[in-house]
MDAnalysis code that builds the backbone (N, CA, C; Angstrom):
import MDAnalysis as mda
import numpy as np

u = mda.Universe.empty(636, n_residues=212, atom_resindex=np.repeat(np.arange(212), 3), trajectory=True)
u.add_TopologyAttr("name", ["N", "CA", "C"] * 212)
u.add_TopologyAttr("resid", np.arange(1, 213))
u.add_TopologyAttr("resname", ["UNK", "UNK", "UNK", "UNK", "UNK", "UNK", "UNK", "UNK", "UNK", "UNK", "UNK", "UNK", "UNK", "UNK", "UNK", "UNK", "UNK", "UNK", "UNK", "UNK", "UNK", "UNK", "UNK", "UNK", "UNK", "UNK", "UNK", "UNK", "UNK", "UNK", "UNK", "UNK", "UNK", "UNK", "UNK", "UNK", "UNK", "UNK", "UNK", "UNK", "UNK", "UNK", "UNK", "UNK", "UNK", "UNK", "UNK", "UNK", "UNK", "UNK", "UNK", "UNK", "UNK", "UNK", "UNK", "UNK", "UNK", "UNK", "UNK", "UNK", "UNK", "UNK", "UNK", "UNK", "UNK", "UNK", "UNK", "UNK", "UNK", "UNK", "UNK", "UNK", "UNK", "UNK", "UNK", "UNK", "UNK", "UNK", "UNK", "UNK", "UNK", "UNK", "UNK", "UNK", "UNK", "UNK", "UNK", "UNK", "UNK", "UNK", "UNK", "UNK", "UNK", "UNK", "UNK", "UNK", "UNK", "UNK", "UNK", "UNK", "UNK", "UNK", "UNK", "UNK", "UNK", "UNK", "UNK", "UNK", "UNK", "UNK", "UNK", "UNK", "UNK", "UNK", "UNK", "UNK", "UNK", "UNK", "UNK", "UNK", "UNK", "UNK", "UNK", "UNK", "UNK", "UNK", "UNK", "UNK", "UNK", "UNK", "UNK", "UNK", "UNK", "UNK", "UNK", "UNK", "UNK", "UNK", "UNK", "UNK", "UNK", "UNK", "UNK", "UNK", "UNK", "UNK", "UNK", "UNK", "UNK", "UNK", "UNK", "UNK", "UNK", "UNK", "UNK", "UNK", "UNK", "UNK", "UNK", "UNK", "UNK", "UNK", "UNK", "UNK", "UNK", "UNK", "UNK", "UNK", "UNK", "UNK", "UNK", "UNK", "UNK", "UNK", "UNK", "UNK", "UNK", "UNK", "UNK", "UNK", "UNK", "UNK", "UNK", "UNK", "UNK", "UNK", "UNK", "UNK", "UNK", "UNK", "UNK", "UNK", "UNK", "UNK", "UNK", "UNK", "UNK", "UNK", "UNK", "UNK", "UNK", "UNK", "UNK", "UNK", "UNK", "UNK", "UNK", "UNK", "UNK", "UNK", "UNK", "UNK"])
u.atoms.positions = np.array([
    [84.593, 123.376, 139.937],
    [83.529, 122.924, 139.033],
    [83.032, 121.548, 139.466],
    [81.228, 121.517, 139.663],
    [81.463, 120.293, 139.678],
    [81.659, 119.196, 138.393],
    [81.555, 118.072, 139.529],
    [82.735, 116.692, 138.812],
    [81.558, 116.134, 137.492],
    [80.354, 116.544, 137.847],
    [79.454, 115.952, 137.049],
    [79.046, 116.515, 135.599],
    [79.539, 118.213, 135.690],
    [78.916, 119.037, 134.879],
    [79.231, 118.723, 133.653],
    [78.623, 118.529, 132.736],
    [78.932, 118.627, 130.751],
    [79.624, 119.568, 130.674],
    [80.500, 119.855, 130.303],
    [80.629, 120.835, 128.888],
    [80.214, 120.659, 127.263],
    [79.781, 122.072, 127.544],
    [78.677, 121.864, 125.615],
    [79.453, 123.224, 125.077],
    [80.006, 122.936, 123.539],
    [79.865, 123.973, 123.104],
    [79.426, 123.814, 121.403],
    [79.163, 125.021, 120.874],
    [78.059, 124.947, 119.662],
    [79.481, 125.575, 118.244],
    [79.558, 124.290, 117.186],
    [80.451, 124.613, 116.831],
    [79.921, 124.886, 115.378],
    [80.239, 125.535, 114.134],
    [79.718, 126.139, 113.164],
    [80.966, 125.182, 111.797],
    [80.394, 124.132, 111.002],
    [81.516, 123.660, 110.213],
    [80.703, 123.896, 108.826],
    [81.701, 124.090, 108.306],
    [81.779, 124.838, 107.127],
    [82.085, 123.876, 106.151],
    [81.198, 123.697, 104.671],
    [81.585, 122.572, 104.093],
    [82.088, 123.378, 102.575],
    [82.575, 122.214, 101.721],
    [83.337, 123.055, 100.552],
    [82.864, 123.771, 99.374],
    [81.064, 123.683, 99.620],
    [80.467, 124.564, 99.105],
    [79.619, 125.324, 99.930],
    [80.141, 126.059, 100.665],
    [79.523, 127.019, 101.243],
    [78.287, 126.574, 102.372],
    [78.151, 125.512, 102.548],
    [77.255, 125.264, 103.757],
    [77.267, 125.037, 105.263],
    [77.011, 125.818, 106.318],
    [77.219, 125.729, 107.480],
    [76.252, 124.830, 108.216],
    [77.119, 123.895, 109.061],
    [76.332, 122.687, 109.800],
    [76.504, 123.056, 110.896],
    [75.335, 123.144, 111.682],
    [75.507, 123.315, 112.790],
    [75.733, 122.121, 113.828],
    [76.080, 121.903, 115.331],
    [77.005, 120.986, 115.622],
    [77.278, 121.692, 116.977],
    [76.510, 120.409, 118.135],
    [76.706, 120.516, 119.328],
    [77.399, 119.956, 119.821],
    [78.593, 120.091, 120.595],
    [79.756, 119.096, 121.447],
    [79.543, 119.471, 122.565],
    [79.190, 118.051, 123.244],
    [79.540, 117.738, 124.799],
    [80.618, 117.056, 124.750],
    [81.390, 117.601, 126.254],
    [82.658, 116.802, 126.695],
    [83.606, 117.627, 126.360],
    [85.171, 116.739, 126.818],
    [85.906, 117.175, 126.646],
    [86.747, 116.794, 125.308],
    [88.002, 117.396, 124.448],
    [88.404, 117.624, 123.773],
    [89.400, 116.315, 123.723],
    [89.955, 116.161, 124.849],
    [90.972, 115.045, 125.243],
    [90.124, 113.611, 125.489],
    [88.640, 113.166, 125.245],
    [88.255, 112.217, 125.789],
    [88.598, 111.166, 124.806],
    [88.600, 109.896, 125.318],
    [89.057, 108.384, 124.517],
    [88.810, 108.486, 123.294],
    [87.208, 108.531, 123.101],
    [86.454, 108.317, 122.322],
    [85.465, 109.196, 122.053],
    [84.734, 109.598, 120.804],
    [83.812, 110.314, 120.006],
    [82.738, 109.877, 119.844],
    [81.585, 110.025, 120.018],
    [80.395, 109.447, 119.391],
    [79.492, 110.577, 118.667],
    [79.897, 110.369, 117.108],
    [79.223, 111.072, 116.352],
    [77.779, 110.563, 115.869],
    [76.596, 111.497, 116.123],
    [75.205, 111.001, 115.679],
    [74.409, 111.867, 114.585],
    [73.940, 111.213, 113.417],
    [73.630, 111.963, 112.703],
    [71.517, 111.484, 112.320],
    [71.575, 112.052, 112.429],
    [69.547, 112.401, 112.648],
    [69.224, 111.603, 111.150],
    [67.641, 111.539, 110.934],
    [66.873, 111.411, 109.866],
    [66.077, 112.707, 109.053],
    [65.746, 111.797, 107.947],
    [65.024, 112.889, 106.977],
    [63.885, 113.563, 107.870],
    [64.142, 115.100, 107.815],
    [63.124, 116.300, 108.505],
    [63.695, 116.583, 109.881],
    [64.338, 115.922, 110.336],
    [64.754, 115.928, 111.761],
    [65.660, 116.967, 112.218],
    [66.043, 116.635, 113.078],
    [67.298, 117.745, 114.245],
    [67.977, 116.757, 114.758],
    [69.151, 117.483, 115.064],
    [70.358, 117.201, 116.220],
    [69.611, 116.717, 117.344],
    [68.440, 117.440, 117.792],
    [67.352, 117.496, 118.775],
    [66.825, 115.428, 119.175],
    [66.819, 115.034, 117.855],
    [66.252, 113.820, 117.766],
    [67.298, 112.883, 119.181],
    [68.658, 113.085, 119.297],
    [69.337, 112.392, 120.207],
    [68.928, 112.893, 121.821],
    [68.488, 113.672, 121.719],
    [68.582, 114.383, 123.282],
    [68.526, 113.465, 124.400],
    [67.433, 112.529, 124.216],
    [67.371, 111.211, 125.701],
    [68.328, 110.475, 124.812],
    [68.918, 109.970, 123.640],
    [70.537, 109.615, 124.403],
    [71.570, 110.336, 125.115],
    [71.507, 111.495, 124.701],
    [72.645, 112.294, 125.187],
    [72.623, 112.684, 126.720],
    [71.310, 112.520, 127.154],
    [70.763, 112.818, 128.640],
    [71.433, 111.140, 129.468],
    [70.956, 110.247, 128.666],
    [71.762, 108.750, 128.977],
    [73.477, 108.732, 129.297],
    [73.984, 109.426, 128.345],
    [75.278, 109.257, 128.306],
    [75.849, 110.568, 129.039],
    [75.498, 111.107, 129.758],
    [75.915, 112.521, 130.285],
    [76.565, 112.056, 131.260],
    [76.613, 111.239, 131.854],
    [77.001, 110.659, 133.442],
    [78.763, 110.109, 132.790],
    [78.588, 109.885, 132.031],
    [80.100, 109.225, 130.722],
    [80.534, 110.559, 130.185],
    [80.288, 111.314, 129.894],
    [80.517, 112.509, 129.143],
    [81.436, 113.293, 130.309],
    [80.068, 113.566, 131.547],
    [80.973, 114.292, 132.616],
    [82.000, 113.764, 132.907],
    [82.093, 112.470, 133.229],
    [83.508, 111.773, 133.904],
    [84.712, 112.012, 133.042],
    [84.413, 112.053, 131.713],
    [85.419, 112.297, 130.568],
    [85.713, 111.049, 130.332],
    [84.808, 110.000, 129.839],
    [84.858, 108.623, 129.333],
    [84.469, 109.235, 127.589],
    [83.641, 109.768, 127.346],
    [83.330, 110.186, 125.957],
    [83.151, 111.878, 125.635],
    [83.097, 112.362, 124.328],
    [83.089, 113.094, 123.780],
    [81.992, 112.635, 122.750],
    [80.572, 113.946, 123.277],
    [79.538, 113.757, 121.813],
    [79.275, 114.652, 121.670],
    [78.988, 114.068, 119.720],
    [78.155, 116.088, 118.880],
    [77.713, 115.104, 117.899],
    [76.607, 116.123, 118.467],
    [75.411, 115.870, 117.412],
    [75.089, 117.263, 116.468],
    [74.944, 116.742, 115.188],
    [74.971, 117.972, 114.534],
    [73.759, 118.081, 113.228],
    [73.211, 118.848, 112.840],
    [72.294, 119.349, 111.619],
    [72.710, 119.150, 110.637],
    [71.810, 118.047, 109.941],
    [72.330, 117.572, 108.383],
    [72.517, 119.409, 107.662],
    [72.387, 118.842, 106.388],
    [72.257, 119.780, 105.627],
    [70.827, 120.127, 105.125],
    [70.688, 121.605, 105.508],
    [68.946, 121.874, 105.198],
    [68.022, 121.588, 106.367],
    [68.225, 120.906, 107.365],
    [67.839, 120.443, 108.377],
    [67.691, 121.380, 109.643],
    [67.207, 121.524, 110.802],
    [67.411, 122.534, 112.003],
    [68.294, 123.854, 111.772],
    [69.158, 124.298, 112.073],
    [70.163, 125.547, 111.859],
    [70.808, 125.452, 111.191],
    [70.800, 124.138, 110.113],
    [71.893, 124.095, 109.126],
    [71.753, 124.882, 108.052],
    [72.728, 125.037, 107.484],
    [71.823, 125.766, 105.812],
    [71.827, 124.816, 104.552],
    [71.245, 125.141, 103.563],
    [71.502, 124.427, 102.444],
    [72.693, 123.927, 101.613],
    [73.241, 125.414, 101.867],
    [74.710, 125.699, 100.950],
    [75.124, 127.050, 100.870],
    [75.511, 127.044, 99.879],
    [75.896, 128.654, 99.134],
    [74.999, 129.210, 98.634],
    [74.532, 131.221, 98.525],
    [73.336, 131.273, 98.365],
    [73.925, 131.134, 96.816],
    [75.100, 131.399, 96.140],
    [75.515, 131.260, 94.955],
    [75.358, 129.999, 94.438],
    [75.134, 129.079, 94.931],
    [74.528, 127.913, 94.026],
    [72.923, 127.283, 95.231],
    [71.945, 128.049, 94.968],
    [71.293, 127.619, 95.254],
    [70.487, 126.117, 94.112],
    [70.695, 125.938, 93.283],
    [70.567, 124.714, 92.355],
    [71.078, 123.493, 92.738],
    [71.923, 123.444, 93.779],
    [72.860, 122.008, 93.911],
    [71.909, 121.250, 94.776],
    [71.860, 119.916, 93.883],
    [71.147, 118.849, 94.107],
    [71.578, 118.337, 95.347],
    [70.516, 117.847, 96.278],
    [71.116, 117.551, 97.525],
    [71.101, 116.251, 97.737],
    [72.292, 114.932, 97.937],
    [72.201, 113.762, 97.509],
    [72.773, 113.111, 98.821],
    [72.440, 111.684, 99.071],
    [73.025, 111.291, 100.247],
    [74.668, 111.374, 100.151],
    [75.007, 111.151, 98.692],
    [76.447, 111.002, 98.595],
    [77.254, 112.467, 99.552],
    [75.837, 113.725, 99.087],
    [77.046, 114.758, 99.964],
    [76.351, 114.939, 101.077],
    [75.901, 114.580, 101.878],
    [75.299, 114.596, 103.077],
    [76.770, 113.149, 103.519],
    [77.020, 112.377, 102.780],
    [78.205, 111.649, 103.456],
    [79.499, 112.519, 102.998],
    [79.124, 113.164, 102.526],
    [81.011, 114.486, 102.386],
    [80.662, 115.441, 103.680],
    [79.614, 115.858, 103.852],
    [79.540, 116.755, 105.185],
    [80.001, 116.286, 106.792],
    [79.473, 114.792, 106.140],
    [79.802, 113.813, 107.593],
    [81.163, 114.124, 107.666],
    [81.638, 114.114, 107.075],
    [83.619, 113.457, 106.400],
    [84.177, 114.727, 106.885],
    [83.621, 116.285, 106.411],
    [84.053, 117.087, 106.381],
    [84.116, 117.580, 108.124],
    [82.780, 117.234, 108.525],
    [82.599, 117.411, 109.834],
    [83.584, 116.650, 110.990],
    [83.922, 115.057, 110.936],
    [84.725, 114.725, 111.314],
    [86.165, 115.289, 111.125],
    [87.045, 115.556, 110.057],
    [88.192, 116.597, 110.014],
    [88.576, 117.564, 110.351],
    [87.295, 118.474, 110.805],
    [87.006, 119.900, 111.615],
    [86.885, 119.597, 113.142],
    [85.898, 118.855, 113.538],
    [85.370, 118.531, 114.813],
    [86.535, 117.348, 115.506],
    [86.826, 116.180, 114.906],
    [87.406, 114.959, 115.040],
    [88.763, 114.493, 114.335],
    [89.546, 115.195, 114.328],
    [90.611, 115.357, 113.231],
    [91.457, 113.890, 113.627],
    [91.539, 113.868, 115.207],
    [92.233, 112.157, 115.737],
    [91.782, 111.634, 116.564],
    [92.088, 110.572, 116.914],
    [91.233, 109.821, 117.792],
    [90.293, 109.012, 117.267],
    [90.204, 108.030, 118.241],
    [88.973, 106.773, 118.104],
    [87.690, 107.691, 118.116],
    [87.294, 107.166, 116.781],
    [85.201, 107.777, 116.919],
    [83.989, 106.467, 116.574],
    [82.972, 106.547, 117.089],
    [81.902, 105.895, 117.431],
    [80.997, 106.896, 115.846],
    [80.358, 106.223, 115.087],
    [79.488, 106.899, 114.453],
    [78.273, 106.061, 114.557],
    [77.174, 107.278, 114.782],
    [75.390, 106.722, 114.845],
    [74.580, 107.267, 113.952],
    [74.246, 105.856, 113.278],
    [73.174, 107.081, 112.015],
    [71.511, 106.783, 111.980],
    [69.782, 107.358, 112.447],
    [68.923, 106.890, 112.400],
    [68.987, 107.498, 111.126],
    [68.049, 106.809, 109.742],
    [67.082, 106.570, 108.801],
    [68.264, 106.542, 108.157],
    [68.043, 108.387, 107.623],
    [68.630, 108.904, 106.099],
    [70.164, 109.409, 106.975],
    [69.964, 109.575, 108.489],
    [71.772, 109.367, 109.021],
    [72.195, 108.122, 108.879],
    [71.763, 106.782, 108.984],
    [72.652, 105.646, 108.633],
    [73.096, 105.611, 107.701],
    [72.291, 105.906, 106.077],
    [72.505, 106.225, 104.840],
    [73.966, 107.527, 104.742],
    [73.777, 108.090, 105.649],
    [74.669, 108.917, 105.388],
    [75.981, 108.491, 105.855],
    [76.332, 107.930, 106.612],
    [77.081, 106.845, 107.271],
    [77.887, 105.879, 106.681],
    [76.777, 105.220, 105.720],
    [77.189, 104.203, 104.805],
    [77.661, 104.866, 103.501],
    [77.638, 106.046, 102.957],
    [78.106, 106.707, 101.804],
    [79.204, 107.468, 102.216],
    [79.099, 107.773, 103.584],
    [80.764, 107.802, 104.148],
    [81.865, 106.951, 103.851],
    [81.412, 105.406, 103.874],
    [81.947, 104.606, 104.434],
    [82.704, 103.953, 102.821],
    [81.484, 104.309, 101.732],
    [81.816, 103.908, 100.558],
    [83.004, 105.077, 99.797],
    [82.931, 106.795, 100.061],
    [83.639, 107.172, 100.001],
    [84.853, 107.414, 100.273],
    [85.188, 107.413, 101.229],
    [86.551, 107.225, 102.118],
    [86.649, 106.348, 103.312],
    [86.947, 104.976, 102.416],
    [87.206, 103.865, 103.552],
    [88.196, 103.646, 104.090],
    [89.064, 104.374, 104.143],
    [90.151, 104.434, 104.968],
    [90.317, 104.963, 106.393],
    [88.733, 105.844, 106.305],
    [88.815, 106.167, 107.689],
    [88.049, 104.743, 108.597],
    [87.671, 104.168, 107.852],
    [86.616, 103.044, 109.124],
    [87.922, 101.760, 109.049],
    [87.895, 101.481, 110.956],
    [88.951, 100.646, 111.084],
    [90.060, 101.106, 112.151],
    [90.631, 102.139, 111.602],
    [91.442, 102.912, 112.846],
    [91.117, 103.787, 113.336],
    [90.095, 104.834, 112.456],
    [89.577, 105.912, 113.298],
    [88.476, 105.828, 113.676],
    [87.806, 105.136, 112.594],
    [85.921, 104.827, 112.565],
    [85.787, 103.328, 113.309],
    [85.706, 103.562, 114.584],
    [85.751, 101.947, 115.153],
    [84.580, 101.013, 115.581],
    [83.942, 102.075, 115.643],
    [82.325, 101.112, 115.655],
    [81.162, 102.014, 114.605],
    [80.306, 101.524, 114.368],
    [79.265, 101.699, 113.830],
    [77.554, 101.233, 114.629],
    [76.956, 102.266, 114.279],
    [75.206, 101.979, 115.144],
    [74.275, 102.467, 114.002],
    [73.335, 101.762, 113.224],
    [72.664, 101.719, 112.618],
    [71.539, 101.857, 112.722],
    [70.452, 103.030, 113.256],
    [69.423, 102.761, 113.413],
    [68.410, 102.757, 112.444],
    [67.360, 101.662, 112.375],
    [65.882, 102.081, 111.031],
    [66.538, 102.697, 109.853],
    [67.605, 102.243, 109.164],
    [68.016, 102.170, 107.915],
    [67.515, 101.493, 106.837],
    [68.158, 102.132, 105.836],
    [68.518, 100.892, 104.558],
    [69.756, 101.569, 103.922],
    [70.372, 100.523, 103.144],
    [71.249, 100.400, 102.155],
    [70.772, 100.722, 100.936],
    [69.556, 100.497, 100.442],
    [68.723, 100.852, 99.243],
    [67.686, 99.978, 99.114],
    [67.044, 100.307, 98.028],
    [66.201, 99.123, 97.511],
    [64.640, 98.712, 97.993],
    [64.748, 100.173, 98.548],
    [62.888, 100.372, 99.815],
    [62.110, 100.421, 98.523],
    [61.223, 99.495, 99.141],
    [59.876, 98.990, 98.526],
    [58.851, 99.077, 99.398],
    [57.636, 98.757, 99.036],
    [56.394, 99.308, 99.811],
    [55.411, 98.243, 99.156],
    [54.385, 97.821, 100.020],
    [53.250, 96.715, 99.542],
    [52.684, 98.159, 98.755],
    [52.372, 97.528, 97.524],
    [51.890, 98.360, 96.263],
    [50.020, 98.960, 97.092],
    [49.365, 98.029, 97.684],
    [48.564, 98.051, 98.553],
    [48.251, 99.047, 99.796],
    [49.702, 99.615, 99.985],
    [49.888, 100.333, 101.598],
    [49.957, 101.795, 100.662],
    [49.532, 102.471, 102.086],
    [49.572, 104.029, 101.624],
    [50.961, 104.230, 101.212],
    [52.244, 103.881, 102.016],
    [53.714, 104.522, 101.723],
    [53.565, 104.133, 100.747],
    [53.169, 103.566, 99.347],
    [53.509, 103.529, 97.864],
    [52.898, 104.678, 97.731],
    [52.048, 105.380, 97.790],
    [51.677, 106.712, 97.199],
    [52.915, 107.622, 97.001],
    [53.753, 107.223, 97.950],
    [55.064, 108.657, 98.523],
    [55.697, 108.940, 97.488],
    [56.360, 107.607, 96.751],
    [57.253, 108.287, 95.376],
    [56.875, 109.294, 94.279],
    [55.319, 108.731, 94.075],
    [54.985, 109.680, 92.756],
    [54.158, 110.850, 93.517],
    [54.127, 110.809, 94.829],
    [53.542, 112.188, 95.443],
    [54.524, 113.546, 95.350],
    [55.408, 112.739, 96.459],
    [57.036, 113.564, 95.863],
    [57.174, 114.033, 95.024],
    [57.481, 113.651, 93.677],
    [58.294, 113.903, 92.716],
    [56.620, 114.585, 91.642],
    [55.353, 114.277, 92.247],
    [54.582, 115.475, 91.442],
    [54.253, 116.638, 92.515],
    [54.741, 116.662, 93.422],
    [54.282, 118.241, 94.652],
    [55.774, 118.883, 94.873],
    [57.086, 118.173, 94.842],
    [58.530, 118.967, 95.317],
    [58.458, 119.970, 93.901],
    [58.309, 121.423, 94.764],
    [58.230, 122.316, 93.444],
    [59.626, 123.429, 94.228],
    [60.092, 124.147, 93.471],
    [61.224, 125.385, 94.534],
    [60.119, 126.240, 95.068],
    [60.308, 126.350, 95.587],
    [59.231, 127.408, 96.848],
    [59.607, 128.884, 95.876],
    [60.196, 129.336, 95.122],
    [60.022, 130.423, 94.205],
    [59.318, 130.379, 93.287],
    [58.714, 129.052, 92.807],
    [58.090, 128.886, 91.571],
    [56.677, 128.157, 92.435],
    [56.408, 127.691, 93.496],
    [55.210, 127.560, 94.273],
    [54.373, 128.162, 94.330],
    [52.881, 128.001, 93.516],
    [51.658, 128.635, 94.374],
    [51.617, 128.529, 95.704],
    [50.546, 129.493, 95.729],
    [50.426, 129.673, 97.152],
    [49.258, 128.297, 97.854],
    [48.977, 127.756, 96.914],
    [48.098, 126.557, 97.369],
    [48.015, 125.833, 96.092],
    [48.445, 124.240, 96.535],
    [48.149, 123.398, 94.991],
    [46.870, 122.448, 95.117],
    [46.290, 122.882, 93.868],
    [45.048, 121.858, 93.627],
    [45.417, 120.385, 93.454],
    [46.921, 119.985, 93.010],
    [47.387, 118.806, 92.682],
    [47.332, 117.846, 94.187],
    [47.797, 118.465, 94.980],
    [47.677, 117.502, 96.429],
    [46.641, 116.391, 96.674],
    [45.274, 117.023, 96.601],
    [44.564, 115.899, 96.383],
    [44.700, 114.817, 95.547],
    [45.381, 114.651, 94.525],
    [45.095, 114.191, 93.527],
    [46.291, 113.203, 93.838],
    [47.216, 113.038, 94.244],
    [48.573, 112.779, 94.355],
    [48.455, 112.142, 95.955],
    [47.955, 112.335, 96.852],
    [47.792, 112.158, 98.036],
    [46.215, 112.008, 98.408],
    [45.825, 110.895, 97.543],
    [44.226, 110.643, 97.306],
    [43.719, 110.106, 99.029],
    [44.640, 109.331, 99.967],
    [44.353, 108.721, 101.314],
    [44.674, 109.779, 102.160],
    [43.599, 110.284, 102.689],
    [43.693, 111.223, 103.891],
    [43.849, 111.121, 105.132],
    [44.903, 110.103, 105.556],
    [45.025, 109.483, 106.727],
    [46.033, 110.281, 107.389],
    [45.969, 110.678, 108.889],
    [46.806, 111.076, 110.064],
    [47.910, 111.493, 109.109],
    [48.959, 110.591, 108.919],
    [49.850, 110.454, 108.474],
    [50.290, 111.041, 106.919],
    [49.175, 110.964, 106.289],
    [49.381, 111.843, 104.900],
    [48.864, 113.173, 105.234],
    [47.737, 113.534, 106.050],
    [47.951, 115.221, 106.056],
    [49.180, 115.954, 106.782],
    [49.389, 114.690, 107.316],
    [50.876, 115.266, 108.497],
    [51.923, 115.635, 106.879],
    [52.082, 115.150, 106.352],
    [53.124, 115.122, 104.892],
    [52.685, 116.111, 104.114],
    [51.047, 115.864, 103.835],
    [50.789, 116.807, 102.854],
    [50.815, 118.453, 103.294],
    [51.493, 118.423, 104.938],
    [51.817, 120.307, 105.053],
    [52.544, 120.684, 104.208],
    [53.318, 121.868, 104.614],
    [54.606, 122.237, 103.766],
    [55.693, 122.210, 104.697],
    [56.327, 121.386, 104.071],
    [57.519, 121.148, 104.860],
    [58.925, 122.179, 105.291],
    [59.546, 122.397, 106.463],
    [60.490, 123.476, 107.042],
    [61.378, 123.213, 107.643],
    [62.172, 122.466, 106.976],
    [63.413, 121.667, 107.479],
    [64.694, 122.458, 107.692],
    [64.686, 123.963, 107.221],
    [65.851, 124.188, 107.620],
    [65.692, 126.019, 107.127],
    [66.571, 126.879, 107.595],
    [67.056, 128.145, 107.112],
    [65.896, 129.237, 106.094],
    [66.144, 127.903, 104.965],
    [66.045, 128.735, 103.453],
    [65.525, 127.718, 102.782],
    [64.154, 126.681, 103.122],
    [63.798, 125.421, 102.482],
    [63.422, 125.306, 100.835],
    [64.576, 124.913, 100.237],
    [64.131, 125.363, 98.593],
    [62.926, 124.066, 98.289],
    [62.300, 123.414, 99.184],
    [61.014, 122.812, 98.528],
    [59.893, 122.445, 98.902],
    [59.195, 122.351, 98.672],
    [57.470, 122.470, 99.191],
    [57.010, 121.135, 98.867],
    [56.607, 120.186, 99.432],
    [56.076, 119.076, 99.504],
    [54.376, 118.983, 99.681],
    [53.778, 118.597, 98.782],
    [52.118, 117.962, 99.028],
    [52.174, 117.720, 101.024],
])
């Protein structure tokens, strides 16, 4: 074999209500260190690829071990159980999936965790839930375009429209017309960027919600 080649394999983790994350590992099993990366809101596993193309030259040698994997609802992941399709989806358990995923995937060993947006968030509600893992197992942290909370918006700028757009267009796609007259109304600035939003959004499997 050559000395350079990755090994990838595609691993299926299972969380304690019924939701399967999907979850790519390069490397080997025995390497030092882990670098777990977890994506942003709408995104994929996909989002790391030119890091993972960066770090492949480390991966082959067997300096690291990486997986990148599908939040929940996200690329091949699923939501959950189809038996509770109702469960609210919160960063707190998007940081139990992390947790759960590390115990399945990462059970010992030194790990590296990377989180962009709503993955740093997920990261940090890891970190508030079970802090016992950061320190001996969780040894570094990478934060990308986060917050901790507390996002605000110049009342002036289009992103203030987003909250009350949201929360008047997220309908369950079972109870969705087939076209809402409300969009306009809710998403009054028709810029690049708001018709890009105001599609319908397809983040994953079985998307229980429809966004302006």
């Amino acid at each position: 074999m050559n000395s350079r080649t990755v090994l990838r394999r595609v691993a299926a983790v299972r969380t304690p209500d019924g939701a399967q994350l999907h979850a790519v590992v390069d490397g080997r099993d025995d390497a030092p260190v882990t670098l777990v990366l977890a994506h942003g809101w709408t995104l994929a596993q996909a989002t790391w690829d030119d890091v993972a193309e960066l770090l492949a030259p480390r991966v082959a040698d067997g300096e690291l071990r990486l997986i990148r994997y599908d939040q929940r609802g996200h690329g091949r992941s699923t939501w959950g159980s189809p038996t509770h399709p109702d469960t609210s989806i919160t960063i707190d358990l998007l940081g139990e999936d992390l947790g759960t995923l590390l115990d399945q995937l990462v059970p010992d060993g030194p790990v590296v965790l990377g989180g962009h947006s709503m993955g740093g968030m997920t990261i940090m509600c890891l970190s508030a839930a079970r802090p016992e893992l950061f320190g001996d197992r969780v040894r570094g942290v990478v934060l990308v375009a986060t917050s901790a909370g507390d996002l605000t918006s110049d009342p002036r700028s289009a992103a203030a429209a987003w909250p009350s757009c949201t929360r008047a267009c997220s309908t369950p796609l079972s109870r969705a017309p087939a076209s809402s007259s409300g969009c306009a109304s809710c998403c009054p600035r028709r810029t690049p960027g708001t018709r890009r939003w105001c599609a319908t959004c397809s983040t994953g499997p079985t998307p229980p919600t429809r966004w302006c």
